[in-house]
N, C-alpha and C positions, 0 to 999 in steps of 0.2 A: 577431377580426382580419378587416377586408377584404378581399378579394382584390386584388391589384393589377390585374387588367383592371377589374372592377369600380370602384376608386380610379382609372382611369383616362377611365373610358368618363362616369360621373359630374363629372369634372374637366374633359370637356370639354363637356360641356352648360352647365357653369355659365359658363364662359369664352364659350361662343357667346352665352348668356343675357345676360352682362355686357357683349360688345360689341355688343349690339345699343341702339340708343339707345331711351330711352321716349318714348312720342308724345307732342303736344301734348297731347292729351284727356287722357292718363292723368294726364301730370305736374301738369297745371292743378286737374285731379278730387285728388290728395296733398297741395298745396297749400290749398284749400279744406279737406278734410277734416281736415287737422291745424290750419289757424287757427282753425278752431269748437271744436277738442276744448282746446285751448291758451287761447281768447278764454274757455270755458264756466268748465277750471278757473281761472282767475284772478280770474275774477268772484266764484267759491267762495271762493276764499282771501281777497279781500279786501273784498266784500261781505258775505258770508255769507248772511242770513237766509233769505229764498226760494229763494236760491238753493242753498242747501243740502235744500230739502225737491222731494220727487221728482215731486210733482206741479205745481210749476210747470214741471219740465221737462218734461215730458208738456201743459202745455196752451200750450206752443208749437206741439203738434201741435193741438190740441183749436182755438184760436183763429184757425189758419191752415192749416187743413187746405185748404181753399177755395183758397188763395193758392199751395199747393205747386200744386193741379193745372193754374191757369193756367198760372203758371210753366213746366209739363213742356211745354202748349204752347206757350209763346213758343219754345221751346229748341228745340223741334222746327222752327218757323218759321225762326229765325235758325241754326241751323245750319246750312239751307238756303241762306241768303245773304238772310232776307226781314226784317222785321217786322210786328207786328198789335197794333197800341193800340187794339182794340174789345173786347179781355175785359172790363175793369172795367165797360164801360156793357152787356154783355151780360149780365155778374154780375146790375146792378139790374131790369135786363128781365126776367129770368127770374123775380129772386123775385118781382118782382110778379107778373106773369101769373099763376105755379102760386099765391100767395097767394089771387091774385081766383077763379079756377079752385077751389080746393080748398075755399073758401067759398061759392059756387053751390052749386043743390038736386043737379045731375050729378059733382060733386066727388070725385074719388075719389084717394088717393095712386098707384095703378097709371097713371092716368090725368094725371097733375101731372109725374110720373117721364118717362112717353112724350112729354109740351107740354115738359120741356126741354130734353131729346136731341131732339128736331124743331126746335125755334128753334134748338141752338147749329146745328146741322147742316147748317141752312137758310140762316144766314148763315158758315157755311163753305164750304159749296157756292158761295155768292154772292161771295164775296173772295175765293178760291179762282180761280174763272172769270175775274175780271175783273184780279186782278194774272199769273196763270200763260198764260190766252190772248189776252187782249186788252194784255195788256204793259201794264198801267199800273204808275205807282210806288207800291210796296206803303203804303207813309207815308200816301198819299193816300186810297188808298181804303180802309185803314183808320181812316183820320182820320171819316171821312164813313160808317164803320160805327159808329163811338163817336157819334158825334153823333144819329143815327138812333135807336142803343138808347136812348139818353137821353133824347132826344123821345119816343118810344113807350114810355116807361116812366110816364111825366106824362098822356098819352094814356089808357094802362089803368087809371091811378087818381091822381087828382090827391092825394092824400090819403094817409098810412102805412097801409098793413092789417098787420092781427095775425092769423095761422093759428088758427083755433080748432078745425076740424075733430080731431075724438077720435082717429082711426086715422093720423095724423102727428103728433099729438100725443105718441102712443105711442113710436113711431119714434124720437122727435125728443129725448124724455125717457129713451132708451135708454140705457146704463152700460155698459160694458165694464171689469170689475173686474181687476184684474192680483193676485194670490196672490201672495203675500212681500215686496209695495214697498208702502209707502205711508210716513207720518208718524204724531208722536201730536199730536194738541190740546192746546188748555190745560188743560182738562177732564181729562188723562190718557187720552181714547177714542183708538183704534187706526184711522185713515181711511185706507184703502186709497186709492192711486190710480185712477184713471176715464177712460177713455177713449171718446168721440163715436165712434158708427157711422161720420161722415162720414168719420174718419183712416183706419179700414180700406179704405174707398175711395180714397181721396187715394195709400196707399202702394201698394197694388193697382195705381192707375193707373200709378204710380211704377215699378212690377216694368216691368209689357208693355211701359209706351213704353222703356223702358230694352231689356228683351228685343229688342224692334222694331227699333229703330238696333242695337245688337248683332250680333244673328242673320240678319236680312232680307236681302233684296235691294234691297227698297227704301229700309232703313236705311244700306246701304253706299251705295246712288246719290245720297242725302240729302247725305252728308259730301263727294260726287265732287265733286257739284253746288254745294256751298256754297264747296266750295274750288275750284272755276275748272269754270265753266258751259260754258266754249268748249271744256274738256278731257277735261269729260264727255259733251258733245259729240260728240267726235271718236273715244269711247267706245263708243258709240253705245247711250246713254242718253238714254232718256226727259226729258228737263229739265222739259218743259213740265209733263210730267203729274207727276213730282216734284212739283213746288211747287205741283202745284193742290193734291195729296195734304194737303202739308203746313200747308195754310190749312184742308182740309176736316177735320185733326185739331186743330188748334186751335180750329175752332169748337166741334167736340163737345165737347173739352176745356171750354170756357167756359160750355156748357148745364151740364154736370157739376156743372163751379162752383157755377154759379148754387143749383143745387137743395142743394147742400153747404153751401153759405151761410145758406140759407134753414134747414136742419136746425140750425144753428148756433146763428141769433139767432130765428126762429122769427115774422118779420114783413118786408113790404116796405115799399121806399122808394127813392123817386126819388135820396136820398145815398148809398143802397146801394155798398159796395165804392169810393167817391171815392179816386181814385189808384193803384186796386189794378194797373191798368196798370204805372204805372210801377215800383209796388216788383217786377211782376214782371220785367217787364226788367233790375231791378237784380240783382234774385236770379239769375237766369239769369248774368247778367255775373259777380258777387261768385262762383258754383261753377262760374267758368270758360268760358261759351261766350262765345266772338267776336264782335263785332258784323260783323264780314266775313265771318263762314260759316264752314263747316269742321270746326268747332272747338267743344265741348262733350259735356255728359253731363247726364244728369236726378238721375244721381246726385249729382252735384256741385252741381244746381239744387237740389236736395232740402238739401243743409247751406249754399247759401247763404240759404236765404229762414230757414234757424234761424239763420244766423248774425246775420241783416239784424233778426230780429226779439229777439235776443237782446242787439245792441247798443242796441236801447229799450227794454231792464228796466235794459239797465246807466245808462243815462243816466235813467232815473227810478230809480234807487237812489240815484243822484248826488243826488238832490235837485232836479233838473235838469225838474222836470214841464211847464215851457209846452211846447204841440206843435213850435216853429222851433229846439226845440233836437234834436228826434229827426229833424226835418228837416234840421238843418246836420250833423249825425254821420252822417246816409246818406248824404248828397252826399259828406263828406269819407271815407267807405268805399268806397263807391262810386271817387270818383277812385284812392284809393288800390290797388285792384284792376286797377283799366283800366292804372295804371303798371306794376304790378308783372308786370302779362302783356305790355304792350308790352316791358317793359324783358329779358324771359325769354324771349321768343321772339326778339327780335332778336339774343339773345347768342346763341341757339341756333342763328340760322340764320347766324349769323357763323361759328362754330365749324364748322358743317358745311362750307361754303364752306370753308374751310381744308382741312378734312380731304379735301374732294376735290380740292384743288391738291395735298396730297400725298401720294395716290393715280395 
């Protein structure tokens, strides 16, 4: 039997708990996370084959590991109020370079890892500067950072290289075995599932930047700042240096990439990563950040880019293989997210208005 202070003192936590409304981040972040677990089993139930075995769910992680860590930093930009379409051409910049790099007689993988934490960082520092102090519109000057990696990608090697160095090779041919999940083959043998070095990185990244916006102080001025600049402002918050911040972790994020990428397919090339821009934005969008700041989580970035890549197994299940059909289902996920947050914030901020007329 309870006590009744105790039945009391708990009755009213939960009642403070329940009249407190949930914030945008959180509710958008529940929303995303239960349409992936909902999109995943139904695919189960009515698709079945792959998707029933446990390792193509895991090489959601394995084939776009690369693609979550842009993602965390577009989320990070655009929570700020910005965006950065120069990942994908930074992606190809890098593999090449550490390709060309790691095939020279000085070639070494410590040495490839260091050339591309220095280019992302170098061109975060660089768009960083020039949208946060010189107030250009961020669109612009990363339009003209895409354009740059992509020329100086063709610059470093007109041509695909293929990594042959032995000591990335290694690396690269790494396994990460999971104990108790896997499938059986035709054959009847037992193949355990596998997981890429690069996903331990990718979710890693995933923890801090989430940690980061969470815990920080400059996490909290990110969300001030995204959500009304003249407010945080008058805060007396840093703006400026925010949103340089936030382009100079987007670039490192995108060196990251890069080299996660290159672990991945284990060659460069000037097509490297084509559009990966954009799915990043969409994934960021699809788990919830705003295109007007404010508003997101990396965690939520983290289940849309499975969700975004899970609705192109469904539609090559379907039988559905030319590429403009995986292209018209993310347009049409894509719009259907941007409604469904338009349409759930707006009620929400109706409802509150009410409630403060009748307060």
């Amino acid at each position: 039997m309870v006590p009744k202070e105790t039945r009391t003192l708990f009755s009213g936590i939960f009642k403070k708990n329940q009249g407190e409304p949930i914030s945008n981040t959180a509710l958008l972040l529940t929303i995303t996370i239960s349409s992936f677990v909902i999109m995943y089993l139904l695919a189960m139930a009515i698709w079945g084959g792959g998707f029933l075995n446990p390792q193509q769910f895991f090489d959601l992680f394995n084939n776009n590991a690369y693609l979550i860590v842009i993602s965390c930093g577009l989320t990070v930009v655009m929570i700020g109020g910005g965006i950065d379409i120069s990942v994908g051409g930074m992606i190809a910049l890098v593999s090449m370079t550490c390709v060309v790099f790691l095939e020279s007689t000085s070639g070494t993988v410590l040495g490839s890892i260091t050339l591309a934490l220095g280019m992302g960082l170098v061109m975060g520092l660089t768009q960083g500067f020039l949208v946060a102090y010189l107030k250009i519109q961020p669109f612009i000057v990363t339009l003209g950072g895409m354009f740059f990696a992509k020329g100086m990608t063709t610059i470093v090697s007109g041509i695909p290289r293929t990594a042959t160095n032995e000591a990335f090779l290694a690396i690269k041919n790494f396994r990460i075995v999971i104990p108790g999940i896997g499938s059986y083959g035709k054959a009847g043998n037992y193949i355990p599932v596998r997981i890429e070095s690069g996903v331990l990185i990718a979710l890693g990244i995933v923890f801090i930047i989430w940690a980061v916006c969470k815990w920080t102080r400059f996490g909290r001025n990110l969300y001030a700042v995204g959500g009304n600049s003249q407010s945080a402002l008058l805060l007396g918050i840093n703006v400026t240096r925010t949103r340089f911040f936030s382009y100079v972790i987007s670039g490192l994020l995108a060196g990251i990439a890069g080299y996660i990428y290159l672990l991945h397919s284990g060659a460069g090339n000037a097509s490297n990563a084509t559009s990966a821009e954009i799915q990043a934005i969409a994934s960021s969008i699809i788990g919830g950040t705003l295109l007007t700041g404010g508003v997101g989580s990396v965690i939520g970035t983290l289940f849309g880019t499975l969700s975004l890549k899970t609705i192109s197994n469904i539609v090559i299940a379907s039988g559905l293989r030319e590429p403009y059909w995986q292209s018209i289902t993310t347009g049409l996920m894509l719009c259907f997210f941007i409604l469904l947050q338009s349409v759930i914030l707006r009620f929400r901020k109706k409802n509150g208005a009410r409630s403060c007329k009748k307060t």
